[in-house]
Structures are given as C-alpha cells and as structure tokens.
N, C-alpha and C positions, 0 to 999 in steps of 0.2 A: 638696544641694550648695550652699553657700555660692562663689559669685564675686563678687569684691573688685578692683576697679582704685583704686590707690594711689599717691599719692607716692614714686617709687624710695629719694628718701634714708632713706624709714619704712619698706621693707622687712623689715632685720633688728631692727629694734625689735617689729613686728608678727610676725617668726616668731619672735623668744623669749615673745614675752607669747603667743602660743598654743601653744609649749612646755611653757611655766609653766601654762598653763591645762588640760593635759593631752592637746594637738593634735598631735601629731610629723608625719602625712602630712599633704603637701600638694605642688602642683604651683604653679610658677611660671614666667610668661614674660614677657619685654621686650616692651611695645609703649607704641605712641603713641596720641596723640587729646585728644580736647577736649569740653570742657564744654559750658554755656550761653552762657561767655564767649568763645567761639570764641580760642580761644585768648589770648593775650598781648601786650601793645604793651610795647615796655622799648625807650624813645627813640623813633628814627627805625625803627626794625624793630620789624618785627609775626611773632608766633612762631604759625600756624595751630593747629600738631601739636606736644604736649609729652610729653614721655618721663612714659612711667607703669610702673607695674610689676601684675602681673596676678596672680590666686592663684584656684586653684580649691581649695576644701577640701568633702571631704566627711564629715561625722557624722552621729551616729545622731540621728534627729531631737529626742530631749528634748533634746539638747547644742548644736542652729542658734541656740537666744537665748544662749545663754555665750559662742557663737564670735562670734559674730557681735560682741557687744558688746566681747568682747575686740579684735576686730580694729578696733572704732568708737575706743575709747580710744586707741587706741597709735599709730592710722594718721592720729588729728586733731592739724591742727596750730592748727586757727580759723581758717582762710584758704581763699577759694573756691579751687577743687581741689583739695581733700581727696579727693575719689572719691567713689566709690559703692559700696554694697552688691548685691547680687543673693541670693536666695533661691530654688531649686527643689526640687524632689523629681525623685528617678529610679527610674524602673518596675525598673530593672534595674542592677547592677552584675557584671561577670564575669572574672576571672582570666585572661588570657590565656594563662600556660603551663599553670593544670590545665582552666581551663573551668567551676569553679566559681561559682558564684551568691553573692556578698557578700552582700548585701542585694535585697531583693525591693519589689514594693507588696502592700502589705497584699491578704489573701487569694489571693498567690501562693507557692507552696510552693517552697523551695528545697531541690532536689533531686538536687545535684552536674552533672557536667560535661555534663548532657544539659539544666539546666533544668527549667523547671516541668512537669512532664505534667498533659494533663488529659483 
C-alpha cells in the first residue's frame, strides 16, 4: 500500500497521472499537518496545520516503484511541502460484501470468504 500526503491543489493532476499509469482505485481524504517546517509564517500570521490531501493506493507489488514515482512526478512542485511517501505491504486484503481474500502475504493461500486455512 502506497500512502501519499500531498499538496491539495496536486490532487487531480496526481489521480490522472496514475490513471494514465494504469491506477484507477484509490482512496482519498482531506486532512491537515505539517512538515519539519512546522508549518508557515505568511506576515504577521503563523499557519501550524496546512491543508493536505491524503491518498492511500494499493498495487500489486512489482507496480509500488511505477506508482509511486508517478505519484513523485505529478505531486512535486520544488517547494518544501510537497509531502511524503509511505510504502507497506499488507498480510491481508478482504472484500467486505463477499469476504474474499484480494491479496494475501506470500505463503498464505487465498481461499475465499473463510480466508487462509491451515
């Protein structure tokens, strides 16, 4: 699972370049926070927490260095707070209405709506 905190206004530049890159699902949420710069001075006001935009994507693992870089491209602007990357793997993925097993970790079997048996 790739998670990605972004500049909001890169948004939709970053979900057609991973359109374009062959990504359709993905999940996105409005949140705030701050970098190493603890935020922003702009005059006499100081901004702690700055609007970001959040993206959790998940692919098959040969396809994390494509997404990922697509998402590096589209989402940089050269300017500190650009964001971050995040990178994990999950033991499990599962369909909520049937209960199906997406993907697994390696040496676990996917075996429909009951899961791995062992």
């Amino acid at each position: 699972m790739i998670q990605a905190v972004i500049r909001p206004e890169k948004l939709q530049e970053v979900i057609i370049s991973l359109s374009k890159a062959g990504v359709q699902a993905l999940t996105h949420l409005d949140a705030t926070g701050r970098g190493r710069q603890k935020g922003i001075q702009v005059g006499a006001v100081r901004y702690e927490e700055l609007a970001k935009a959040w993206l959790m994507v998940v692919v098959d693992d040969e396809d994390a260095d494509r997404a990922m870089e697509t998402i590096k491209i589209a989402a940089r602007t050269g300017n500190p707070g650009d964001g971050k990357l995040f990178l994990s793997s999950l033991d499990e993925v599962r369909t909520i209405r049937t209960g199906q097993v997406e993907r697994a970790a390696p040496g676990m079997e996917s075996t429909g709506p009951t899961g791995p048996q062992g």
